[in-house]
VEXVEX-792021 format. One record per residue: x, y, z of N, C-alpha, C in turn; residue in three letters. Coordinates in pm, whole numbers, padded with zeros to 5 digits, always signed. Last residue first. Layout:
N
XYZXYZXYZala;...
***
This chain:
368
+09531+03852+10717+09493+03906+10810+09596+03906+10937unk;+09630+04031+10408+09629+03878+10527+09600+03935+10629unk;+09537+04116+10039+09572+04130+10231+09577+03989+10316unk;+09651+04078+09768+09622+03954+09853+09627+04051+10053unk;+09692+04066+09427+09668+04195+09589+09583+04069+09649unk;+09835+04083+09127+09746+04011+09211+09768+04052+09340unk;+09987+04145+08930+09900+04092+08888+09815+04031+09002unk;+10272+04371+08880+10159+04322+08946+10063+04272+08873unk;+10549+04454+08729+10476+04363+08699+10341+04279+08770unk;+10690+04671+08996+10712+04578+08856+10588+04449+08829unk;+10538+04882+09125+10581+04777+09126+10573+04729+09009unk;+10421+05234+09277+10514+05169+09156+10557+05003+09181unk;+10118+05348+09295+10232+05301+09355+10324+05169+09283unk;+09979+05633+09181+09939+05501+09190+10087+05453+09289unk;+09884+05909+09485+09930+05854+09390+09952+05666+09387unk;+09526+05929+09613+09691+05927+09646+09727+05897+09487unk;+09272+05789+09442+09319+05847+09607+09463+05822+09615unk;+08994+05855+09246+09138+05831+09264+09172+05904+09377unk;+08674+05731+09357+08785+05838+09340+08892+05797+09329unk;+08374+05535+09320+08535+05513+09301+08586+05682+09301unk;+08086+05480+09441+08132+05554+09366+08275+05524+09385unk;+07904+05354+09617+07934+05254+09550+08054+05361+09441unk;+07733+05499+09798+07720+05502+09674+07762+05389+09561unk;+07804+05481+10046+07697+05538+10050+07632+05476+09915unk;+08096+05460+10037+07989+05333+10107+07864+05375+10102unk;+08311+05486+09795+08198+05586+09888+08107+05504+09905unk;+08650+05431+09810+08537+05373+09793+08421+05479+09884unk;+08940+05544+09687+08807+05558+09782+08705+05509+09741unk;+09185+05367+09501+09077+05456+09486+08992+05434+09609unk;+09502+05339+09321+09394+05356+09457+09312+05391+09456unk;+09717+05099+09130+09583+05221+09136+09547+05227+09309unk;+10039+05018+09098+09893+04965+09149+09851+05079+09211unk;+10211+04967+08787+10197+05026+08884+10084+04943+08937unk;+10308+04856+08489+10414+04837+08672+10340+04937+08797unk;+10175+04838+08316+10233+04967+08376+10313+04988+08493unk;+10025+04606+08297+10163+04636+08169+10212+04753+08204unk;+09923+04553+08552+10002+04471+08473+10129+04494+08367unk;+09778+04719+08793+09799+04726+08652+09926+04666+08604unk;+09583+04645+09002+09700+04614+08995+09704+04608+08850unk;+09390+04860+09243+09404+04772+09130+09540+04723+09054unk;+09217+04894+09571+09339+04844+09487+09320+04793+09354unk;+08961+05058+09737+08986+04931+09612+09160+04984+09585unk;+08832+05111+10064+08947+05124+09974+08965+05026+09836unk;+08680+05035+10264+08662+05146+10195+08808+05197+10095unk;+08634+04784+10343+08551+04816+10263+08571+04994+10221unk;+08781+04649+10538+08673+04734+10612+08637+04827+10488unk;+08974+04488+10354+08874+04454+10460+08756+04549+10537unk;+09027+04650+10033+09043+04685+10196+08910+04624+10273unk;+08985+04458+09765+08908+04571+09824+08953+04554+09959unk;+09170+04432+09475+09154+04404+09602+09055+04493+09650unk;+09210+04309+09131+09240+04412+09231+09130+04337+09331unk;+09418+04163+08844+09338+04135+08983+09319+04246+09043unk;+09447+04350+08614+09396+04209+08645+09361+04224+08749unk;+09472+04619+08386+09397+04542+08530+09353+04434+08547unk;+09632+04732+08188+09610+04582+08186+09571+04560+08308unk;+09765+05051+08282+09753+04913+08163+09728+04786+08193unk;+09636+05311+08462+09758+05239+08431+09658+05120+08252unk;+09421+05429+08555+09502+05478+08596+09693+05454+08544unk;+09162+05293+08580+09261+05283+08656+09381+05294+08638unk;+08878+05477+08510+09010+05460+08488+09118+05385+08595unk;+08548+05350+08597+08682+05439+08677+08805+05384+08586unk;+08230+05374+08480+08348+05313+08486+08465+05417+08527unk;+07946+05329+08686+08012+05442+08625+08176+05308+08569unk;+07715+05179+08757+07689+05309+08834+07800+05402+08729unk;+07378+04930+08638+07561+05056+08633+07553+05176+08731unk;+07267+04749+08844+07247+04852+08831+07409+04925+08787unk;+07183+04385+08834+07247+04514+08891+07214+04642+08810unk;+07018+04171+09042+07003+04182+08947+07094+04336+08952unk;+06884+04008+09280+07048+03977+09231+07114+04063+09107unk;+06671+04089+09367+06672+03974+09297+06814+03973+09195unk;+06700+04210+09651+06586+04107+09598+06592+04009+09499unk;+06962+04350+09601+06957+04228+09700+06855+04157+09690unk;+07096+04494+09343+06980+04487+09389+06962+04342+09496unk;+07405+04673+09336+07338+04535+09323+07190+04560+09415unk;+07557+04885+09105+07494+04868+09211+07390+04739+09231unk;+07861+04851+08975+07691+04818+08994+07667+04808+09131unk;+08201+04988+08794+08098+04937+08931+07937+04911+08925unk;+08477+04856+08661+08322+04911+08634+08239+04844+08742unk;+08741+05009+08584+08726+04911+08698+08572+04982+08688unk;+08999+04961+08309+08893+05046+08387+08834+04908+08519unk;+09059+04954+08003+09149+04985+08117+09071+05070+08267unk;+09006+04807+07810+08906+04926+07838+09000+04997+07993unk;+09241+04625+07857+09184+04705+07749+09121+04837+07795unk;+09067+04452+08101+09182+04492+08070+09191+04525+07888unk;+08847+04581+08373+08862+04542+08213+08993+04552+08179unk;+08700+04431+08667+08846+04528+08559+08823+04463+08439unk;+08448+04540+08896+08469+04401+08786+08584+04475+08721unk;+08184+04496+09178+08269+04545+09091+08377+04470+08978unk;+07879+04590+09316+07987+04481+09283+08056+04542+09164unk;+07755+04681+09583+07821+04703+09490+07886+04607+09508unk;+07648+04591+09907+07577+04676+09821+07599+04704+09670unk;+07796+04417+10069+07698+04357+09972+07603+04458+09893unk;+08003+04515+10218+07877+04548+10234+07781+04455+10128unk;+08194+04450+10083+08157+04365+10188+08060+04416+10255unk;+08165+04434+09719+08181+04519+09841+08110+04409+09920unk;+08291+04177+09498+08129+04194+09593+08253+04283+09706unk;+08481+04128+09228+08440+04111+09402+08315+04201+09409unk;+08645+03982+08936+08501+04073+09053+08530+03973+09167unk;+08883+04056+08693+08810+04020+08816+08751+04044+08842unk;+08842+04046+08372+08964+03960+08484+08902+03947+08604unk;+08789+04100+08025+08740+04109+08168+08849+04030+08280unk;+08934+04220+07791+08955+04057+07844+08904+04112+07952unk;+08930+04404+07440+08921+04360+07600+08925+04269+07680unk;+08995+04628+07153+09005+04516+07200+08954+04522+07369unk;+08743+04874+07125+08838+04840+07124+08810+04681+07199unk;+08515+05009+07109+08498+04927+07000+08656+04820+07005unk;+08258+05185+07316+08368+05122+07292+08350+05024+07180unk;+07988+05232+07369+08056+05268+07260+08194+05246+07250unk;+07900+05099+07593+07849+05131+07459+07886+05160+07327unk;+08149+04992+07833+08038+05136+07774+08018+05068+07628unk;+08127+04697+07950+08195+04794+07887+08129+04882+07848unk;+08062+04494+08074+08110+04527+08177+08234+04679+08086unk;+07718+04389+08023+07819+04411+07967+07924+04486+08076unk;+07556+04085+08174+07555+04250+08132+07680+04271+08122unk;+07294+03887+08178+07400+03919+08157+07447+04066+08142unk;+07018+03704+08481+07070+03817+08354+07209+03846+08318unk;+07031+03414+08582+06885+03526+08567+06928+03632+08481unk;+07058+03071+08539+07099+03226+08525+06987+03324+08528unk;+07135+02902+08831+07021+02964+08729+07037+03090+08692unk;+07304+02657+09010+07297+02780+08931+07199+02798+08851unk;+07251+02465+09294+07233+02476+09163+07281+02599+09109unk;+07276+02348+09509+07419+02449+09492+07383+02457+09325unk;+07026+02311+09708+07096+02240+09667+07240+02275+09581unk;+06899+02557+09686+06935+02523+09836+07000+02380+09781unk;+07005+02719+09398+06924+02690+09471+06986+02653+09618unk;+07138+03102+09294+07118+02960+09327+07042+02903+09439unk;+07080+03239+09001+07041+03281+09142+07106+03129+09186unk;+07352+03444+08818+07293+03358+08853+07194+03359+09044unk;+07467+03695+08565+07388+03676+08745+07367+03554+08736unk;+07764+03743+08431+07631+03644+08458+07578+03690+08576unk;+07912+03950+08236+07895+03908+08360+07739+03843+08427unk;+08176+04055+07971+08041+04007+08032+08035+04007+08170unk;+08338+03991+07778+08316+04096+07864+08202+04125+07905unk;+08381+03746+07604+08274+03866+07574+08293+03977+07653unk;+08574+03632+07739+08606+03687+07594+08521+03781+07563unk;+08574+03649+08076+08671+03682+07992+08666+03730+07827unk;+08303+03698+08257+08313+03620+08110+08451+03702+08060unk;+08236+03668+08604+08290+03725+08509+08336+03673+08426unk;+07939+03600+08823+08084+03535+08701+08110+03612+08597unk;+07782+03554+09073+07824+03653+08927+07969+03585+08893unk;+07485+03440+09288+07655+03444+09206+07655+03563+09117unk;+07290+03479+09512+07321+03484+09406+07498+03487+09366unk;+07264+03447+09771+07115+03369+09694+07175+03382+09531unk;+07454+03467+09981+07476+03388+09922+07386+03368+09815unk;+07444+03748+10076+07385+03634+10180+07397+03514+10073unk;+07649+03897+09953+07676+03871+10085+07584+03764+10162unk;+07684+03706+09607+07630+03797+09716+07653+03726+09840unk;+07996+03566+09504+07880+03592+09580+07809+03680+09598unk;+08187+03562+09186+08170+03587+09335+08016+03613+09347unk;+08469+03430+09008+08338+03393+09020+08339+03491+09149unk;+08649+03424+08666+08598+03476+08825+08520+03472+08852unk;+08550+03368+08397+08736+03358+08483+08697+03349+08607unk;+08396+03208+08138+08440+03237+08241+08516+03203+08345unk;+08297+03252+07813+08460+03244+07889+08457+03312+08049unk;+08153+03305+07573+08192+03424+07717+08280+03420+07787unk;+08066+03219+07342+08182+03272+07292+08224+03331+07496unk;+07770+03160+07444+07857+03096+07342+07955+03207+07324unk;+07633+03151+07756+07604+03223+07637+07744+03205+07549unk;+07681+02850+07987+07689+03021+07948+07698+03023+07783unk;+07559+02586+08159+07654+02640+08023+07630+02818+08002unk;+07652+02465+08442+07587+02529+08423+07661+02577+08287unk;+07692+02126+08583+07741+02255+08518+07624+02343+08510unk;+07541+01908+08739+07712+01909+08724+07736+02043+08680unk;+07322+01895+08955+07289+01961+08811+07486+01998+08813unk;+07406+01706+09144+07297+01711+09040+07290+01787+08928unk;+07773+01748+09117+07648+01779+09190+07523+01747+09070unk;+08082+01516+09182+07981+01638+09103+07833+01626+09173unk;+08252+01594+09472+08155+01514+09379+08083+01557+09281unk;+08569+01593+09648+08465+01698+09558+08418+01556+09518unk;+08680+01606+09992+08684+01520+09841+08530+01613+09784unk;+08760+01518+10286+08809+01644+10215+08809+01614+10018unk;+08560+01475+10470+08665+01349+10396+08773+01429+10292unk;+08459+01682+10602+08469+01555+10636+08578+01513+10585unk;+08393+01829+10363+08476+01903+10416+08475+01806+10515unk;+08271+01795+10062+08284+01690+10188+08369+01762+10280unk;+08067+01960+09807+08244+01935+09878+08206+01929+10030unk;+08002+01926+09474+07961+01894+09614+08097+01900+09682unk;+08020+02115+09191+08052+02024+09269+08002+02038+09408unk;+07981+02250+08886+07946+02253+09052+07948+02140+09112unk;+08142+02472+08672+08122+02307+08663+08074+02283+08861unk;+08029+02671+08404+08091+02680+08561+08018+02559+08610unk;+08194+02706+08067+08044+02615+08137+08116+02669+08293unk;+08352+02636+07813+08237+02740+07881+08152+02752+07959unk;+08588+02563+07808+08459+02459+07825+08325+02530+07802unk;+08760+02744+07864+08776+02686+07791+08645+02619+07724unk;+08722+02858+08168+08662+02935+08030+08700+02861+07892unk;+08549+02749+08417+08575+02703+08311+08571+02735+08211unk;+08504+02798+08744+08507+02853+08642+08555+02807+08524unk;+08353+02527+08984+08535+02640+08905+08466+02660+08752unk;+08273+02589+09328+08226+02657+09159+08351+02681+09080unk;+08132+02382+09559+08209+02447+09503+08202+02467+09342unk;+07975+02370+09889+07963+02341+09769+08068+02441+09654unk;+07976+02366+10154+07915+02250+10088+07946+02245+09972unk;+08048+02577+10318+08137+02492+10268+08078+02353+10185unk;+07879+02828+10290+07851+02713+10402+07964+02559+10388unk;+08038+02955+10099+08048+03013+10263+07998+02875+10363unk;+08148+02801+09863+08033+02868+09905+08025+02886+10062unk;+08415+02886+09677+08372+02765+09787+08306+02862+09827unk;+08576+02831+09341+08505+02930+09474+08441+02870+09535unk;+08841+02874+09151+08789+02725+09254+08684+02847+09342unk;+08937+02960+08817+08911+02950+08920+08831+02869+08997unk;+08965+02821+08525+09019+02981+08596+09065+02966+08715unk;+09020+02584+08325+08975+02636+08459+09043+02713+08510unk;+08999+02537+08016+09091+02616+08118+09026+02652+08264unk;+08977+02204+07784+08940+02291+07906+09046+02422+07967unk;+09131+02146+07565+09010+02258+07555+08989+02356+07697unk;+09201+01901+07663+09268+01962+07575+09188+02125+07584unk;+08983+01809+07800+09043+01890+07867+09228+01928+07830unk;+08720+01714+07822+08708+01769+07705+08899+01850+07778unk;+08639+01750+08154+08627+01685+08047+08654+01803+07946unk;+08879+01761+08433+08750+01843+08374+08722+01717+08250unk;+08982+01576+08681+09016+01647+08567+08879+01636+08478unk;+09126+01665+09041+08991+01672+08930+09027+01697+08760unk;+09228+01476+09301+09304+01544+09152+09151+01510+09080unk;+09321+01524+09618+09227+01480+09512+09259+01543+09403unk;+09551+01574+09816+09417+01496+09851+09317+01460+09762unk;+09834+01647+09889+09770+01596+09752+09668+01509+09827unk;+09943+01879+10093+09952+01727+10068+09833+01698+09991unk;+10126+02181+10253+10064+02129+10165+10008+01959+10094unk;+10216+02312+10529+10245+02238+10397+10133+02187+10355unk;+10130+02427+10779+10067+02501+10681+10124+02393+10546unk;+10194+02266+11011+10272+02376+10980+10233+02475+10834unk;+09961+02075+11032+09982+02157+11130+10072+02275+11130unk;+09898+02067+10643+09922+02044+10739+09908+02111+10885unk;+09618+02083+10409+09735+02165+10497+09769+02054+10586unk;+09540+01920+10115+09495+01929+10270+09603+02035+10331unk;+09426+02002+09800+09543+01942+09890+09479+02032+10040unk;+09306+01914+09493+09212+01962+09612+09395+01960+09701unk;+09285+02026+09122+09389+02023+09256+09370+02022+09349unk;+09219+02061+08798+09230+02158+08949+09218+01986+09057unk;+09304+02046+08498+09324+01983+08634+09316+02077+08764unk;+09316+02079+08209+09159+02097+08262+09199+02027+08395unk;+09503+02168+08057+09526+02072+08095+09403+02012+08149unk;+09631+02478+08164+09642+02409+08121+09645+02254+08150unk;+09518+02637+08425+09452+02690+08326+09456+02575+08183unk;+09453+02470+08704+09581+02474+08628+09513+02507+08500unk;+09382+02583+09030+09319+02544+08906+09444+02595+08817unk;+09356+02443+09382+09449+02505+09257+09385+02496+09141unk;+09254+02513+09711+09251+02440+09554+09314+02505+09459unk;+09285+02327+10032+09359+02428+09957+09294+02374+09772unk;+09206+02325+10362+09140+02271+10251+09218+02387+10123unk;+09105+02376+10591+09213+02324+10637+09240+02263+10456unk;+08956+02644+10625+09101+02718+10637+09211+02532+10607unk;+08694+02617+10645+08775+02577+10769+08913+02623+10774unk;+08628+02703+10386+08611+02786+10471+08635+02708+10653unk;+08903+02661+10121+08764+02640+10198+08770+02753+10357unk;+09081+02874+09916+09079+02796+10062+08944+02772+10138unk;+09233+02885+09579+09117+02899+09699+09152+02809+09841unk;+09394+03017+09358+09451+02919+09475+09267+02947+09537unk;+09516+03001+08987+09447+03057+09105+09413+02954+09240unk;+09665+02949+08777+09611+03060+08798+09529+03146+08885unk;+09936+02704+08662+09829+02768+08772+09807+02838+08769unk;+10073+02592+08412+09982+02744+08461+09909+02753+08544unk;+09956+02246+08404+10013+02353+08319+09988+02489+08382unk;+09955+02001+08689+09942+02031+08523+10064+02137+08500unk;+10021+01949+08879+09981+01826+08822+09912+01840+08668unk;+10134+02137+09068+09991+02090+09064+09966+02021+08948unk;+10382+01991+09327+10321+02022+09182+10129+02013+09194unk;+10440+02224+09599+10423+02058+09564+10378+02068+09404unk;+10683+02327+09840+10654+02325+09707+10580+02178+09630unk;+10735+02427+10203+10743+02351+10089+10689+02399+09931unk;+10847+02696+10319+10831+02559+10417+10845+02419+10296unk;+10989+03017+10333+10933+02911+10237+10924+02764+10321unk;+10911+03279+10519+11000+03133+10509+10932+03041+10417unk;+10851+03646+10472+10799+03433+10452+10926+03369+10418unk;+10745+03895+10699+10878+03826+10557+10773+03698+10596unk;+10576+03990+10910+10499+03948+10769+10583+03962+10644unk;+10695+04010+11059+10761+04100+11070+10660+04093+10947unk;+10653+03680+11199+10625+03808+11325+10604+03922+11224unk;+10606+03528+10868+10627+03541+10993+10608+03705+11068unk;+10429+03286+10707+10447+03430+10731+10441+03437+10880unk;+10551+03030+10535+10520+03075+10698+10550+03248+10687unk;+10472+02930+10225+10524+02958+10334+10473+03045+10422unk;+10439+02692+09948+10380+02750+10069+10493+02766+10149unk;+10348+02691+09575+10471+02699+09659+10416+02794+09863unk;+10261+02481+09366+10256+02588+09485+10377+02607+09580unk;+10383+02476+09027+10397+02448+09135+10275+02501+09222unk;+10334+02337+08662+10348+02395+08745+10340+02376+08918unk;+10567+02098+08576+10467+02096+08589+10485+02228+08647unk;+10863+02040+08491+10765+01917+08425+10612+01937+08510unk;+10906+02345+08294+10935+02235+08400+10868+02115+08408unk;+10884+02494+08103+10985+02584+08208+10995+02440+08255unk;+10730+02413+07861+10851+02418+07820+10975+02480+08001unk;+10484+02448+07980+10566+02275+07928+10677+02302+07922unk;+10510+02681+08248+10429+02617+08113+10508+02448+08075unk;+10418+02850+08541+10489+02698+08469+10450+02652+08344unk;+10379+02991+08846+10260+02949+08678+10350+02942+08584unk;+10308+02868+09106+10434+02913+08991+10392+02880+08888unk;+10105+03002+09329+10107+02941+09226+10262+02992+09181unk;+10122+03083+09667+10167+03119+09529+10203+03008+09462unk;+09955+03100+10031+10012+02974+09915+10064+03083+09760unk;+10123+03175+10346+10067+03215+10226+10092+03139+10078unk;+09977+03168+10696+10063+03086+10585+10052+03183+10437unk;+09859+03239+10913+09943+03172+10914+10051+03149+10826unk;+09610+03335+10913+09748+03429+10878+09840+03392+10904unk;+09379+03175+10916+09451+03253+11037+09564+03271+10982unk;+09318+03132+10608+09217+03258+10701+09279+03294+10871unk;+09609+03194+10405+09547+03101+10486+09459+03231+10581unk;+09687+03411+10086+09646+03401+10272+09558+03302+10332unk;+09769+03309+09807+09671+03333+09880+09694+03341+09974unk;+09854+03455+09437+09874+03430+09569+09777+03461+09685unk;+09962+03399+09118+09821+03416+09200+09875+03381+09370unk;+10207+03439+09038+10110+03524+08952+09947+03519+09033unk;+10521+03399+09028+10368+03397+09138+10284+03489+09119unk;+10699+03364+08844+10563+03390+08782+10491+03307+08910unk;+10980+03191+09059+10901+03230+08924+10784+03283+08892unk;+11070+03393+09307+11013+03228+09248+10954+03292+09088unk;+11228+03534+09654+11216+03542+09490+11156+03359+09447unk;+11045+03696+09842+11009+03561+09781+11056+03560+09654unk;+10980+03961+09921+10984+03923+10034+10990+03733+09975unk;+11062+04267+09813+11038+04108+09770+11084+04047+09861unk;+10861+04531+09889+10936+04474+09922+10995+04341+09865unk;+10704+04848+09805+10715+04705+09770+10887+04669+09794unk;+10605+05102+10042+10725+05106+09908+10719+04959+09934unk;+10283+05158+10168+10458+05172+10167+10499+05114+10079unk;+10011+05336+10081+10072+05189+10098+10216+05250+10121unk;+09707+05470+10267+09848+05494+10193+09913+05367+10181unk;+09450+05446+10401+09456+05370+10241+09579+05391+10146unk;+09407+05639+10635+09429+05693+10496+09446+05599+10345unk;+09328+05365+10814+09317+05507+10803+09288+05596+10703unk;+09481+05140+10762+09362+05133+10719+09323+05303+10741unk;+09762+05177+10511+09756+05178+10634+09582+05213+10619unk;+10004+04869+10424+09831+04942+10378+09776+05036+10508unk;+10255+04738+10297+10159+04770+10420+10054+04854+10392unk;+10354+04500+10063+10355+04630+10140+10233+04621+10231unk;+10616+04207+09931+10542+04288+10069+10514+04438+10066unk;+10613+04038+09659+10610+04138+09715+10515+04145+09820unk;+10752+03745+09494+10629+03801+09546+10682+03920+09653unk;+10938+03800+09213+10905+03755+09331+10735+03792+09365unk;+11086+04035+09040+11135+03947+09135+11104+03833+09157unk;+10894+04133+08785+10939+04087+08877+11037+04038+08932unk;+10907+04132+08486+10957+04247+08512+11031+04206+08643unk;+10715+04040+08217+10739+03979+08311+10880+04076+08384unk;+10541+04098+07996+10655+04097+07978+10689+04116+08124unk;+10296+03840+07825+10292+03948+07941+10459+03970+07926unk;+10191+03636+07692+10089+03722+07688+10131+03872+07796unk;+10442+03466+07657+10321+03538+07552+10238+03651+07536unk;+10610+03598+07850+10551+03490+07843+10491+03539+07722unk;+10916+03668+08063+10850+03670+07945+10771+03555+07855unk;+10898+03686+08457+10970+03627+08260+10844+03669+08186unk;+10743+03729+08625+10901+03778+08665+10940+03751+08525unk;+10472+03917+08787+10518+03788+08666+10679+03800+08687unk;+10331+03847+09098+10363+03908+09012+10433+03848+08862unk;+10118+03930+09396+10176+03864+09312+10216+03881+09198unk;+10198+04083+09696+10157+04115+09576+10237+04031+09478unk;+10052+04140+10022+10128+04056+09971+10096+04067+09802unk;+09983+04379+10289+09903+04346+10187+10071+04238+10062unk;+09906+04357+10635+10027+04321+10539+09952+04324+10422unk;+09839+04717+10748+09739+04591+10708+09860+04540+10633unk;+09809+04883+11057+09940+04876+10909+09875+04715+10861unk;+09645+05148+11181+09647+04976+11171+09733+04990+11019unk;+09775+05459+11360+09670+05359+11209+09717+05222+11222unk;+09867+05552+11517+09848+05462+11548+09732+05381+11479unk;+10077+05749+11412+09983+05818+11499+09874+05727+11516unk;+10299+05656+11274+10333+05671+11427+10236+05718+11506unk;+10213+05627+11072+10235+05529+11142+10248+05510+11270unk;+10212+05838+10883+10068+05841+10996+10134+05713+11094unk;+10473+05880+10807+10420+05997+10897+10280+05968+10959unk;+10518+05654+10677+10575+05675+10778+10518+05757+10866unk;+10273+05726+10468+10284+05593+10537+10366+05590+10678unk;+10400+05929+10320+10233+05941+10404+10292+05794+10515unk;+10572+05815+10167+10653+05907+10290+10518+05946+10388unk;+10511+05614+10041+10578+05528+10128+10618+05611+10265unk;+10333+05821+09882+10255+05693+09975+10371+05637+10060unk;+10482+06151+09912+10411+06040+09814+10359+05898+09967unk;+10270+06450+09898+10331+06356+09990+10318+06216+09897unk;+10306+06784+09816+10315+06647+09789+10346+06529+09867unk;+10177+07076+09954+10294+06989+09949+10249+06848+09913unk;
***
């Protein structure tokens, strides 16, 4: 017998699986590059047990919340309104109170001071919010308040920044130091960060330049921090870097995040690091796939293990289940989002359950 995910979901619920809020960002209009389907931002539940989800909720109608984040006490949740010239006189954030039932009260909305937001970070006090506006080269420091709002604490603008696109903001676990991705520029630009005074500086060695045409979107850690990886949007790529005790970058090797013999179009989108720190993983959109390595912890350096279909069109963001044994992928031009088992032994992907239907996903956010 067939069970789909919203009717699994009811039937283990009651046998006292943990129901995880998982929050899903999405496009709602028609943009250039996407045909926009959404509402809103969407609520489902995740149950940690079986990795079944329940049926998407819109728990937020707003324009193209295309990146959305969870404050680290589950207080709050920030969404970009990714905004071009022609929708408004800037793009937004938009923050609200996730409440008892994990619906959201919208609290406020502040501009980020450009074009297209594309992505939110939160230092690691939780009191520290960053935005990177793809148009315009402006990422965005703002403080929280006691109710989670939002307030303009520093405005960074890149150089060269007709050109510039900053992807993304990543803050290094010890909070000292921060990495935005810059696929316009080509370069991942490193800053010092005052979690004191709440203000970025550039750092001794300001950038780091990457291999000519690579374009990088996403950045992530190893679990003890000695190394990065950055995923290259145009080449389809992915940097190792090691870094120093000062927040330097050094690249140590690149590697392709596509089989061999592919010839088709592609745009790499995300990586995460298993929270084991054993596998790291990365979506191709095109190659329509989610390609895993096995990571070597001596010297950062990886190992293919396989590429996994996901199942659908256009994988941008996907998620990995806090206790590491579940990936989410969120296929874009198929309205659906993939599942797959993670094998902690191996690093190996299965398709698990059927995919689960939502208009226009682009981004999987659990809260705690």
């Amino acid at each position: 017998m067939k069970f789909f995910p919203v009717i699994l979901f009811c039937l283990l619920s009651i046998h006292g699986f943990a129901q995880n809020p998982v929050y899903i960002g999405t496009y709602t209009k028609t943009e250039g590059h996407v045909d926009g389907k959404a509402d809103g931002i969407y609520l489902i539940h995740q149950i940690s047990g079986t990795g079944a989800l329940s049926e998407a909720v819109c728990v937020a109608e707003m324009i193209n919340p295309s990146f959305v984040k969870a404050s680290p006490d589950g207080k709050n949740l920030y969404a970009v309104s990714e905004l071009g010239p022609g929708d408004d006189e800037s793009g937004f954030i938009h923050s609200f109170r996730i409440k008892g039932d994990n619906y959201l009260e919208e609290i406020g909305k502040i501009s980020t001071e450009s074009f297209a937001p594309c992505h939110i970070e939160i230092d690691q006090t939780g009191k520290y919010v960053f935005a990177s506006n793809y148009v315009g080269g402006v990422v965005m420091l703002y403080e929280r308040d006691e109710q989670g709002i939002l307030l303009k604490r520093q405005k960074i603008r890149l150089e060269n920044a007709e050109a510039s696109h900053p992807h993304s903001v990543s803050i290094s676990k010890d909070n000292q130091f921060a990495y935005i991705n810059d696929l316009g520029n080509n370069k991942v630009w490193i800053y010092n960060f005052d979690p004191e005074s709440g203000r970025l500086s550039p750092n001794n060695q300001p950038f780091v330049k990457l291999e000519e045409g690579a374009g990088p979107r996403h950045f992530s850690f190893s679990k003890n921090e000695e190394f990065a990886y950055s995923i290259n949007e145009l080449n389809s790529s992915i940097t190792v870097f090691q870094r120093d005790s000062l927040g330097g970058l050094h690249i140590v090797e690149s590697y392709s995040s596509l089989p061999e013999n592919f010839d088709g179009k592609n745009f790499t989108a995300d990586i995460h690091m298993h929270p084991g720190g054993d596998f790291l993983y990365a979506s191709n959109r095109g190659h329509n796939s989610i390609v895993a390595f096995q990571v070597d912890k001596k010297n950062g350096k990886l190992e293919f293990i396989s590429h996994y279909s996901t199942q659908g069109e256009f994988p941008r963001n996907f998620a990995i289940s806090p206790d590491g044994s579940f990936l989410y992928a969120a296929n874009q031009n198929s309205d659906n989002i993939s599942i797959f088992r993670i094998n902690k032994m191996n690093g190996k992907l299965s398709p698990h359950l059927e995919p689960l239907k939502v208009k226009t996903p682009v981004c999987i956010e659990f809260s705690e």
